[in-house]
C-alpha positions as CSV (number, residue, x, y, z in Angstrom):
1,X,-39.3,15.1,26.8
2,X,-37.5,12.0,28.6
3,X,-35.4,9.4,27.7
4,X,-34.1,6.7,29.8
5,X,-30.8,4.8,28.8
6,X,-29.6,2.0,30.7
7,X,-25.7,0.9,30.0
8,X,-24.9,-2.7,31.6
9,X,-21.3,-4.4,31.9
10,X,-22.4,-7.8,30.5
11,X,-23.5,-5.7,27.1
12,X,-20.6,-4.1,25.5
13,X,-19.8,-3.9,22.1
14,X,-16.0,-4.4,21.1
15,X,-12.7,-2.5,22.3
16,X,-12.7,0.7,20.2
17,X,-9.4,1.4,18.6
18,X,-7.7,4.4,19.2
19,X,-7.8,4.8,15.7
20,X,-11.0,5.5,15.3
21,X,-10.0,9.4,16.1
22,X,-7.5,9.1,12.6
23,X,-7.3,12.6,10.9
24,X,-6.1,13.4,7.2
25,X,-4.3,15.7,5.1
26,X,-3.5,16.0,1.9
27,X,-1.8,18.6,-0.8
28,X,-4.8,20.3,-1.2
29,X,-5.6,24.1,-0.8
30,X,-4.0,25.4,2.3
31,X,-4.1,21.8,3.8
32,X,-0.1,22.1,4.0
33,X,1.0,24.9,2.7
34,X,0.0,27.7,5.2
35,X,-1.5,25.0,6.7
36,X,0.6,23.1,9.3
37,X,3.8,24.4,7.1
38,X,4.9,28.1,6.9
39,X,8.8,28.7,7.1
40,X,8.7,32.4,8.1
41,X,6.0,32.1,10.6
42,X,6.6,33.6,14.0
43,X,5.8,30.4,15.3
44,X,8.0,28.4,12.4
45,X,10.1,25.4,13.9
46,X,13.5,25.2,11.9
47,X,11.7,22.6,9.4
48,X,9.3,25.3,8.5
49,X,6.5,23.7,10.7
50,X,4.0,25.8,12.2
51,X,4.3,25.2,16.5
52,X,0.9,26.8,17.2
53,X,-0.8,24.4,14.6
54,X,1.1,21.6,16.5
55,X,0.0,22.6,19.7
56,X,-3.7,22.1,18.6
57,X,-3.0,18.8,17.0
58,X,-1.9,17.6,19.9
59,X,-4.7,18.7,21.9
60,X,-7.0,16.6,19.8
61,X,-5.1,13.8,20.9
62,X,-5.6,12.0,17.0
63,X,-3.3,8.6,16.8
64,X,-3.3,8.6,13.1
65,X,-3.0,10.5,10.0
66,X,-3.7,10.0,6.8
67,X,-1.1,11.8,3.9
68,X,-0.6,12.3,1.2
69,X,-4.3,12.0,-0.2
70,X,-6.9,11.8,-1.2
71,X,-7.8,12.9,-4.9
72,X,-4.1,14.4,-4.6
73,X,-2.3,10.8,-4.4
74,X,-3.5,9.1,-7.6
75,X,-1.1,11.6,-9.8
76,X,1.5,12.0,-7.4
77,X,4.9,11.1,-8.0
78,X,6.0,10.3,-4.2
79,X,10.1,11.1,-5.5
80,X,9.2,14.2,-5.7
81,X,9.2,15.2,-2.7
82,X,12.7,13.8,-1.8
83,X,16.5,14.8,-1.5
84,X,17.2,18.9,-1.2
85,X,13.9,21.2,-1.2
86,X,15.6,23.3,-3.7
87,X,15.7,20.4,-6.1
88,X,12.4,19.6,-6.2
89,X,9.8,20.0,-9.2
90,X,6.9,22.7,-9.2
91,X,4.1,19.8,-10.5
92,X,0.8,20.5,-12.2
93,X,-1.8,18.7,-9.6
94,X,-4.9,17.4,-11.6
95,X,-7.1,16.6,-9.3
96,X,-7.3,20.2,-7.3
97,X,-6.2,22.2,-10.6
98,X,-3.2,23.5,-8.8
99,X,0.4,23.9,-8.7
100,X,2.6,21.9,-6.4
101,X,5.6,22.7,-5.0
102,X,6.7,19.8,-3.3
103,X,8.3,21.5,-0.4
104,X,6.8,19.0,1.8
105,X,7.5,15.3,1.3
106,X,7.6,12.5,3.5
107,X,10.8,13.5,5.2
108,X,8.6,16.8,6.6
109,X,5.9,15.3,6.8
110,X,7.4,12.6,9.3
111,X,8.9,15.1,11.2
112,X,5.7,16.8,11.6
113,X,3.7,13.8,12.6
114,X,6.5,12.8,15.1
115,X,6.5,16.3,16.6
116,X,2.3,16.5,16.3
117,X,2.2,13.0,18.4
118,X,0.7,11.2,15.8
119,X,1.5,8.0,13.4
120,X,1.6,8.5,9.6
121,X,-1.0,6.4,7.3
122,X,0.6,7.0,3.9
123,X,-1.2,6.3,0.5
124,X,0.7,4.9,-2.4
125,X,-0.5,6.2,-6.2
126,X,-3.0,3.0,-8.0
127,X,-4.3,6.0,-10.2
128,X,-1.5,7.2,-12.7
129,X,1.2,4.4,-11.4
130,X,1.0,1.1,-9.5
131,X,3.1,-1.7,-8.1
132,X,6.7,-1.0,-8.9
133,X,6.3,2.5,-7.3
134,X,4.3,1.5,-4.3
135,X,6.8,-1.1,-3.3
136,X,9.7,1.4,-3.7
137,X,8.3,4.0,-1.8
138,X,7.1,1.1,1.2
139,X,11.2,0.6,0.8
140,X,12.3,4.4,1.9
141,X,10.6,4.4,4.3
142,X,10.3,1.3,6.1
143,X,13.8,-0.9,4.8
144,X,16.7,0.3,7.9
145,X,19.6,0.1,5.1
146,X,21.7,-1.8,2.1
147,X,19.4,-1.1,-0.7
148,X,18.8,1.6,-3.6
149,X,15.6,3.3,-1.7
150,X,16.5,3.1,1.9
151,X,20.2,4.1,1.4
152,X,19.0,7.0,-0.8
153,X,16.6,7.6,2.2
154,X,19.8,7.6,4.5
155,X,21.3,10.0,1.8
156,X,18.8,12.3,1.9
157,X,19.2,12.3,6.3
158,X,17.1,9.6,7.8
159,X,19.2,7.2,9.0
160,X,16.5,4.9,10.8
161,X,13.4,3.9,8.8
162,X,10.4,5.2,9.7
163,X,8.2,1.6,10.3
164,X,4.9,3.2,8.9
165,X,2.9,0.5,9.7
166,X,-0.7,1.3,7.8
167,X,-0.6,1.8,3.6
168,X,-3.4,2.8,1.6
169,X,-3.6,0.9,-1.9
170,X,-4.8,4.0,-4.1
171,X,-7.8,6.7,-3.4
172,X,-11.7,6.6,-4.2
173,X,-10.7,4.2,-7.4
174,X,-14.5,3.8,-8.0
175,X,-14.6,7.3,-8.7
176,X,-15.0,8.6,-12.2
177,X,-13.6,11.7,-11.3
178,X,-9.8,10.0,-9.8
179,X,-7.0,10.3,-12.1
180,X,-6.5,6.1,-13.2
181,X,-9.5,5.6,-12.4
182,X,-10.5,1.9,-12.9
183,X,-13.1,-0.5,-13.1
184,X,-13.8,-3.0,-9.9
185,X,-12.2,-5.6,-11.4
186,X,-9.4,-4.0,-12.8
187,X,-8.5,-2.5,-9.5
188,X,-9.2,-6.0,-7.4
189,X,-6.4,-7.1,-9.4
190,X,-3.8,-4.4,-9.2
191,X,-4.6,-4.0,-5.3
192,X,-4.3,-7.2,-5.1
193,X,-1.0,-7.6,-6.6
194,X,0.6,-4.5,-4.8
195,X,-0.5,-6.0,-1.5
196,X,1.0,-9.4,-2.1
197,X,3.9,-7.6,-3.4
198,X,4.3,-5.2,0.1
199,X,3.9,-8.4,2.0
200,X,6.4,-10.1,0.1
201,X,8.4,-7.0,1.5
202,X,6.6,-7.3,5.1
203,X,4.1,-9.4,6.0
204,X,3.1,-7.7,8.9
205,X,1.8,-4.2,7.2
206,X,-1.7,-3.0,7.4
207,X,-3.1,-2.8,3.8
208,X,-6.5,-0.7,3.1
209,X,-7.9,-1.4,-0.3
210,X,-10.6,0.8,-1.9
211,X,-14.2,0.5,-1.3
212,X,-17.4,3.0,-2.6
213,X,-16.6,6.6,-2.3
214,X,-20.2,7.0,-0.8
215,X,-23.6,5.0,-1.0
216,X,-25.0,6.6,-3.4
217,X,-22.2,5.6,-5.9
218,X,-24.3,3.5,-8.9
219,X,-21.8,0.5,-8.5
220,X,-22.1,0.3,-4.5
221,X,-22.2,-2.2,-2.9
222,X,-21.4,-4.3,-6.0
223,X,-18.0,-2.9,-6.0
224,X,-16.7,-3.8,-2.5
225,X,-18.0,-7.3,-3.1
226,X,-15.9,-7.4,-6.2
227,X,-12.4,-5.9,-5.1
228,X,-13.1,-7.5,-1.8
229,X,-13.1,-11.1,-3.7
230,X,-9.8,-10.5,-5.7
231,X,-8.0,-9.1,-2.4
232,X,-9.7,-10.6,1.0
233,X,-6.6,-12.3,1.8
234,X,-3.9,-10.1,1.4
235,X,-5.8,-6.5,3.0
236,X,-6.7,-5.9,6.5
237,X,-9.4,-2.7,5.7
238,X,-11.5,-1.9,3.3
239,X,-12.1,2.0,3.0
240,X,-15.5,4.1,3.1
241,X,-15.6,7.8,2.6
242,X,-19.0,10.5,3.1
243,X,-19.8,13.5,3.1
244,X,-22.6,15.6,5.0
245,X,-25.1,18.2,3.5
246,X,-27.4,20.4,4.4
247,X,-28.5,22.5,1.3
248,X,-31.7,22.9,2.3
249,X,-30.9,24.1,5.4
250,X,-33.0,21.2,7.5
251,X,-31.8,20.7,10.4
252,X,-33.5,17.4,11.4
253,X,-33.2,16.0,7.9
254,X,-29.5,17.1,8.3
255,X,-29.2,15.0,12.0
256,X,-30.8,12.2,10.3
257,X,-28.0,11.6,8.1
258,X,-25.8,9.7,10.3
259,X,-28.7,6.8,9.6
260,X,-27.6,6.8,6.2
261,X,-24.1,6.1,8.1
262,X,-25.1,3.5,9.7
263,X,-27.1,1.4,6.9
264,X,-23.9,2.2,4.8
265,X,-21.8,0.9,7.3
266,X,-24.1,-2.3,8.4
267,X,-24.6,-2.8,4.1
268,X,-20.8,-3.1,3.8
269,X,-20.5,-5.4,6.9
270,X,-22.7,-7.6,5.1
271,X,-20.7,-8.0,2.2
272,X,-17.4,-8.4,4.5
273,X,-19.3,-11.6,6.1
274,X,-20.4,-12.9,2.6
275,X,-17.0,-12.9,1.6
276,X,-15.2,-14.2,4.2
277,X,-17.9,-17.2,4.5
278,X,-17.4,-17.6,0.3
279,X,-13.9,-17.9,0.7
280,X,-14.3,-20.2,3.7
281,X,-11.9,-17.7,4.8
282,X,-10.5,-17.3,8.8
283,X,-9.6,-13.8,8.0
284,X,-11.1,-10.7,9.3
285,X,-11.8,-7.7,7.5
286,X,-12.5,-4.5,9.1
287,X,-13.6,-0.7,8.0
288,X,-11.4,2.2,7.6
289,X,-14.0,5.1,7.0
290,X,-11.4,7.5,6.1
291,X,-13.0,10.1,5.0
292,X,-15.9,12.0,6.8
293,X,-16.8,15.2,7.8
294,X,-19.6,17.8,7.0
295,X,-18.8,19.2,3.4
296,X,-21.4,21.7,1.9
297,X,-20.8,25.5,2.8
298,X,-18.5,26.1,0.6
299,X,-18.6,23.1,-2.0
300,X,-20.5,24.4,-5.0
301,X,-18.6,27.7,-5.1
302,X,-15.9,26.7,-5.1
303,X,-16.0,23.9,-8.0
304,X,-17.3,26.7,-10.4
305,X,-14.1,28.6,-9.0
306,X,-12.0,25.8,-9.8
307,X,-12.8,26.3,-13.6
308,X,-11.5,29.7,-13.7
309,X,-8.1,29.7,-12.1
310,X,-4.8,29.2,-13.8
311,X,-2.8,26.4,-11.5
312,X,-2.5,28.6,-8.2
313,X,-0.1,27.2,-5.4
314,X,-1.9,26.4,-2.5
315,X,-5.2,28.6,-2.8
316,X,-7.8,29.0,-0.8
317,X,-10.2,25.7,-1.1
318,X,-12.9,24.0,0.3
319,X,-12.4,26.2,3.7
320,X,-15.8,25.7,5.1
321,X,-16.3,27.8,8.1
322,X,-18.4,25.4,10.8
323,X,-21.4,26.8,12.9
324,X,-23.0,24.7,15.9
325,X,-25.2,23.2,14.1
326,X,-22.1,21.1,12.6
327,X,-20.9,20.5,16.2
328,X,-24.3,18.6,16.6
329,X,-23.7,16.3,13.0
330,X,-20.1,15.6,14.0
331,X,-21.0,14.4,17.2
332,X,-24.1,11.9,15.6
333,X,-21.2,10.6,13.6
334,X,-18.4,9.7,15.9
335,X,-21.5,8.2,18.1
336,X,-22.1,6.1,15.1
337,X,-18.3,5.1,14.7
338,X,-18.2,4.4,18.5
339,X,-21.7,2.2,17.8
340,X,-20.2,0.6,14.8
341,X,-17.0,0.2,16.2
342,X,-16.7,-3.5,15.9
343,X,-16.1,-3.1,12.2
344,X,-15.1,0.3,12.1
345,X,-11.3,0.4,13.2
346,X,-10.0,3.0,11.8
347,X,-11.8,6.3,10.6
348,X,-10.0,9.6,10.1
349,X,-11.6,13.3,10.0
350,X,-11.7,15.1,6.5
351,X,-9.4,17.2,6.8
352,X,-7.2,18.5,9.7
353,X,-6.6,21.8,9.2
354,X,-7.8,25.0,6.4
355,X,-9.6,22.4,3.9
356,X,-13.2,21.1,5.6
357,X,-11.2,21.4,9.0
358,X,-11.4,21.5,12.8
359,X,-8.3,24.0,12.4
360,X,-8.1,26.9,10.8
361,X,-5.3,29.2,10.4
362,X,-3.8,32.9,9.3
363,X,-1.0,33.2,6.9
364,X,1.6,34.5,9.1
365,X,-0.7,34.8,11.9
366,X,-3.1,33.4,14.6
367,X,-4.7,29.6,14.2
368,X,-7.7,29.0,16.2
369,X,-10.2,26.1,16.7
370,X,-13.1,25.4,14.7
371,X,-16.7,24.2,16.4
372,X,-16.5,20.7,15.3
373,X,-12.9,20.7,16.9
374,X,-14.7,20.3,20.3
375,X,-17.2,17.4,19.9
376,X,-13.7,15.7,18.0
377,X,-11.8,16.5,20.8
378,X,-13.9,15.4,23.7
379,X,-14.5,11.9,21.9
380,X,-10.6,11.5,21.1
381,X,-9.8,12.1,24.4
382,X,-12.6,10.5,26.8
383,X,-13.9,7.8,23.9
384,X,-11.4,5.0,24.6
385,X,-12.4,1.8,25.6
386,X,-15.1,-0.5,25.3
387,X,-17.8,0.5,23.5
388,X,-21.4,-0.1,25.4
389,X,-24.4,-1.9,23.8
390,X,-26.7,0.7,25.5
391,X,-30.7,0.3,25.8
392,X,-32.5,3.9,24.8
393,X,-36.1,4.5,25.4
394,X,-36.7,7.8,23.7
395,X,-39.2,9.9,21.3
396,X,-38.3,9.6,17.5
397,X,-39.2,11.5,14.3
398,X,-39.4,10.5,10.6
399,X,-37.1,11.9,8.1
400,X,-36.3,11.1,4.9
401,X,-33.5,9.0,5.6
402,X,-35.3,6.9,8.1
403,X,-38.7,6.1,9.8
404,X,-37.7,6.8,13.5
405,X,-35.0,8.7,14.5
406,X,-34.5,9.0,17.7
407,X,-34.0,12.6,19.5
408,X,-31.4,11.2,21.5
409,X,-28.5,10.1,20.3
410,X,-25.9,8.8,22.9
411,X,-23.0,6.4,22.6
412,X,-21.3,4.8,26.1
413,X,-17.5,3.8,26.5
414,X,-16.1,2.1,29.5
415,X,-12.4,2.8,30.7
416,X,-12.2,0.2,33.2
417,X,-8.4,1.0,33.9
418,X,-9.2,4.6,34.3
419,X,-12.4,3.4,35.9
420,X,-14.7,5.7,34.4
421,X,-18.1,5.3,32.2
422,X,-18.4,8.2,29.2
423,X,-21.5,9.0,27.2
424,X,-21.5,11.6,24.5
425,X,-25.4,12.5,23.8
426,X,-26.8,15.0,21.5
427,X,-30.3,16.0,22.1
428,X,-32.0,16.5,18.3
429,X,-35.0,18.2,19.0
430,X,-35.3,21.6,18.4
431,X,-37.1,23.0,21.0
432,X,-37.9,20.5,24.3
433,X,-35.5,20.3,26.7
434,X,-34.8,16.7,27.4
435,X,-34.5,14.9,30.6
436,X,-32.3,11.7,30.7
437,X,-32.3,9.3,33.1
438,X,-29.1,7.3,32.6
439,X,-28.8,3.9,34.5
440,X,-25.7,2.2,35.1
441,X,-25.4,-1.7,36.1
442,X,-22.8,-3.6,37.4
443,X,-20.3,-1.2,37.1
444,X,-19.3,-0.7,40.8
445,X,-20.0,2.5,42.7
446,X,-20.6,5.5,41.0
447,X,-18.4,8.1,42.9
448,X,-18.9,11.6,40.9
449,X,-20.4,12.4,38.0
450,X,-19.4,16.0,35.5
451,X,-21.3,17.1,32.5
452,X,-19.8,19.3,29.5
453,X,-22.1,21.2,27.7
454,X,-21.7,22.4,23.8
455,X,-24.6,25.0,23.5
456,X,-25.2,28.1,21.6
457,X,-28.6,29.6,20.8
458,X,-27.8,30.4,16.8
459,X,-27.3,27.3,15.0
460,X,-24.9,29.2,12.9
461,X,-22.8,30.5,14.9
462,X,-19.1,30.3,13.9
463,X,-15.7,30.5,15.9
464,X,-13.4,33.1,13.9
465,X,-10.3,34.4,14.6
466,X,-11.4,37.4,16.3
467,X,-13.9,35.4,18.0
468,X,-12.7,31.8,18.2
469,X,-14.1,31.1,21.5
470,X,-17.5,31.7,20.8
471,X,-18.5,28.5,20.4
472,X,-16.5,26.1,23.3
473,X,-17.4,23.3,25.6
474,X,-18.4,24.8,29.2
475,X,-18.7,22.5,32.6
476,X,-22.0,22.5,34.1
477,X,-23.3,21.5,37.6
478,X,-26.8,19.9,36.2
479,X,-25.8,16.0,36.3
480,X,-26.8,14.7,39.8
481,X,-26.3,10.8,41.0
482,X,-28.7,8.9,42.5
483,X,-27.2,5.8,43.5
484,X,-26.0,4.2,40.5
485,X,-28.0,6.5,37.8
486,X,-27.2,9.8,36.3
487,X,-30.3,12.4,36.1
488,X,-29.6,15.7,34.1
489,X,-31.3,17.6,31.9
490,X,-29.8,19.0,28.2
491,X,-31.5,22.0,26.3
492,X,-33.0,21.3,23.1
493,X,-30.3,20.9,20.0
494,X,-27.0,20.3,22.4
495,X,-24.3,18.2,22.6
496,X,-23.4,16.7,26.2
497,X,-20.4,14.4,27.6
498,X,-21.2,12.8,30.8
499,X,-18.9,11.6,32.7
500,X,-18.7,9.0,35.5
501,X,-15.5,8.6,38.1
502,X,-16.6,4.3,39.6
């Protein structure tokens, strides 16, 4: 099979925010708990924070993360997890069935993101509270001193605010399932009111209201046009969240999904134009997909296991173990999100580490890297810049998503200050090798060219702790130049960066 691409400088995209390699975490299973915090651990800082989980976070390079939910937020009671640890209430957790200890609150957790090289996007509760305690805790955190909340902050040993700069109003509120959960119009108007409330505080936060927790919700796309017209001028992003299945174990249905990504994406867009032209508004929305990952191997299990148990701290949950065949759907999606990412600013992995994560970890042992950690790693790293409006000539199939889908999908960034051209391409057929003839105009001179390869011949192959390299990006000598084109050849279901020095 062969597919020719051709990238060009004129045709580019938009400049993709770092952002768009967010993460998450949220008091959920061993998200936290065990998780990035273990006080005992041999690698334990003096906070309690694991180092070897730090390490890893840093290697994937991710600006931004999401805390403290999730389902987890929209009962949560953020004074809880202030002043001395001792102190602190054990809380029942409705959403996850689950005790919490509140050992880790925002003073941990923004020592941990400072340590872990990454900013903090915090979530204030629209589920079981609202505006008086959003605006309080936006006041611990961000006010430097001479108040109730920031001097209690300064109490409890932060002297300098933390400036958190991107605030969540609320979780999934169109879900039936979220604690508070609330109509479209009744949460337009209390997200509305909290952001004109935080701005009233600081005008220059970043506020992301609520959109459809996936596509197939029955009041999508209804609902984004409706919260979007009670709060267009007062947010910045509206948020998206999905999930990716493959049940029937179909692996080209199961690639195809990231065309339901992009339709969701494009449908939302839509609205975001019909309401900024409504309002005859010079405002610009933009996405935060928040939430995304693939979610399956362990989801119906564990929701009939969730019925059973009496309030456990920080069990076991939603640890789905990722084969290659994942490392092939998480790199379709961040291709999409590099694709989209004119609307799509912000969009953070679900979750970072134990729960659906690129990190796992042993209780008072080793943590290792997941398969999906690589394709998320590669993009994080090399995908900054400006994304490229490539033209792809390739053989598609039909699914049940879509009428053609293409066996190549490839995304194209240009760095032009580290003067290099990246493409991330993930062959989709199942057994043809594909050739790709990749041509590159106006660029300058290409000087060298190096190609990563993510293979493995068992699409469920796993990376464990006693085998956690089994699946790994290797460096191959198949890309050649040929003047200003790139000519390699990938093996059938692969994932390939290519990357070009100018």
């Amino acid at each position: 099979m062969e597919a020719r691409v051709t990238a060009h400088a004129r045709y580019s995209i938009a400049d993709i925010d770092k952002r768009l390699y967010g993460s998450f975490l949220e008091h959920l299973g061993r998200a936290v708990y065990t998780g990035i915090y273990e006080p005992g651990h041999p690698t334990a800082l003096a906070n309690g924070m694991r180092q070897d989980v730090i390490d890893l976070v840093r290697e994937l390079d991710t600006p931004v993360c999401r805390y403290p939910g999730g389902n987890f937020v929209s009962a949560y009671n953020w004074e809880d997890g202030i002043g001395p640890q001792q102190d602190r209430p054990t809380r029942l957790d409705l959403a996850w069935r689950t005790s919490e200890s509140n050992q880790v609150g925002i003073h941990e957790f923004a020592e941990w993101a400072e340590a872990a090289g990454t900013d903090m996007m915090l979530a204030v509760n629209l589920g079981s509270r609202g505006l008086d305690a959003a605006r309080n805790f936006v006041e611990y955190v961000n006010h430097p001193g001479g108040s109730q909340w920031s001097d209690l902050r300064r109490k409890n040993g932060r002297a300098e605010p933390w400036n958190a700069r991107l605030w969540c109003l609320g979780n999934e509120m169109d879900g039936p399932w979220q604690v508070g959960h609330k109509s479209a119009a009744e949460y337009g108007h209390l997200a509305n009111e909290t952001a004109k409330a935080l701005r009233a505080f600081d005008d220059k936060l970043e506020l992301v209201v609520c959109g459809s927790s996936h596509s197939d919700m029955a009041t999508y796309p209804q609902w984004e046009a409706t919260v979007l017209d009670a709060t267009y001028d007062q947010v910045d992003y509206i948020s998206l969240h999905m999930y990716f299945e493959n049940y029937e174990k179909n692996t080209a249905e199961f690639l195809a999904l990231p065309e339901k990504l992009d339709r969701y994406i494009g449908t939302v867009s839509g609205v975001l134009d019909f309401v900024k032209a409504n309002k005859r508004s010079k405002r610009d929305v933009k996405i935060s997909f928040d939430e995304w990952n693939v979610w399956y191997h362990e989801r119906k299990s564990d929701a009939r296991r969730m019925k059973e148990w009496d309030w456990p701290h920080a069990p076991v949950l939603l640890e789905d173990i990722y084969n290659f065949e994942d490392v092939l759907q998480v790199g379709c999606i961040i291709n999409t999100f590099i694709r989209r990412s004119d609307v799509v600013r912000i969009a953070c992995i679900a979750q970072l580490v134990n729960v659906i994560a690129p990190i796992m970890t042993a209780p008072g042992g080793a943590a290792w890297r997941q398969t999906i950690y690589h394709p998320f790693q590669l993009a994080s790293r090399y995908g900054r810049g400006t994304a490229l409006l490539l033209d792809v000539d390739c053989a598609s199939y039909v699914s049940n998503v879509a009428d053609a889908v293409s066996y190549l999908d490839i995304s194209g960034v240009h760095d032009g200050d580290a003067g290099t051209l990246t493409f991330f391409a993930i062959n989709r057929h199942g057994n043809e090798p594909m050739e790709i003839n990749l041509s590159m105009e106006r660029f300058g001179t290409a000087k060298t060219v190096e190609h990563t390869l993510i293979k493995h011949d068992d699409l469920e192959a796993t990376n464990t702790k006693d085998n956690p390299e089994n699946v790994k990006p290797r460096k191959t000598d198949g890309a050649t130049l040929e003047g200003n084109a790139v000519r390699l050849t990938v093996p059938p279901y692969s994932y390939s960066m290519i990357r070009v020095q100018l």
